[in-house]
C-alpha positions, 0 to 999 in steps of 0.5 A, spaced: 827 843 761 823 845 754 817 848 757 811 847 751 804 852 751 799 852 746 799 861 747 791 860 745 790 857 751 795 859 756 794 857 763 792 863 768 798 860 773 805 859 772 806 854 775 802 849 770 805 853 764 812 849 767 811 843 771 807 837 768 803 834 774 798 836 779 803 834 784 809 838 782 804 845 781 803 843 788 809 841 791 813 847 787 808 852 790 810 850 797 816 851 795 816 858 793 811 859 799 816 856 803 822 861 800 817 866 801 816 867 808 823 866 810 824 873 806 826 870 800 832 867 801 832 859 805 839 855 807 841 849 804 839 845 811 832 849 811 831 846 803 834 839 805 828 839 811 823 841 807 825 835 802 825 830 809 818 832 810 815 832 804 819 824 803 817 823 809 809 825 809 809 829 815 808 836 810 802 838 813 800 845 809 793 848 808 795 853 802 793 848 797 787 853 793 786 846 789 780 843 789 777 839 794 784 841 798 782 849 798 781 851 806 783 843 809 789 842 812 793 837 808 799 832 808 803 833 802 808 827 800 813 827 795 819 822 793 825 826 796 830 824 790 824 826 785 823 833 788 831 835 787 831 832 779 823 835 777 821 840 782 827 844 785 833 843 779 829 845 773 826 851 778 835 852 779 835 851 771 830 856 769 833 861 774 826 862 778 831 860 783 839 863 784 843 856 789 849 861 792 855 857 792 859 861 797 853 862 803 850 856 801 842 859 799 837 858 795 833 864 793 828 867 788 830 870 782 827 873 776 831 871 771 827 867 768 823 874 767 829 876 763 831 871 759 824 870 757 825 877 754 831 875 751 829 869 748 823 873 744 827 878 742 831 873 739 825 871 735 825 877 733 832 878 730 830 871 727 825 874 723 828 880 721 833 876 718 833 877 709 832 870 707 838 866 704 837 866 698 838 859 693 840 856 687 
């Protein structure tokens, strides 16, 4: 995933700095809010009811803070198929979120904080580098 932001006028909310949609920023909230109150960590039968619902339209949900959601309880429906392809796998991809192989677990990370740091240090070796010079 290319992840673009003009640093002049960087959103307040991370969410918007990563997904393209309204409906992603809501859905991913969900997400890490649903991950968040299960300690952090959920399984995959937990993830996989979690895309059910959301496919189904039977996500009911009042921690929209989105205006005219905020305060209202409100369905929420998303596309099962994308939900896994836009939300979830480029969440896995960035490192917001760790699968555990072994136990089967999908849980918040903070590696996307770091490799962040080490793309800007990255940056910073690149411009320390002398120019090459040319005939």
């Amino acid at each position: 995933m290319v992840i673009l932001f003009d640093r002049f006028n960087l959103p307040e909310d991370i969410y918007e700095v990563i997904f393209a949609t309204k409906q992603q920023i809501i859905v991913a909230k969900l997400l890490i809010e649903m991950i968040k109150i299960n300690e952090g960590e959920i399984n995959k039968t937990e993830m996989s009811l979690f895309a059910t619902k959301l496919h189904d339209g039977e996500l009911i949900t009042d921690l929209i803070d989105e205006p005219p959601y905020k305060g209202k309880k409100v369905k929420v429906s998303y596309n099962k198929r994308q939900f896994y392809d836009r939300i979830l796998t480029p969440m896995k991809s960035m490192g917001l979120i760790d699968y555990d192989l072994y136990k089967k677990t999908y849980k918040l990370s903070d590696k996307f904080n770091k490799d962040m740091l080490r793309i800007g240090l990255m940056w910073v070796q690149e411009m320390r580098k002398p120019a090459r010079k040319t005939d």
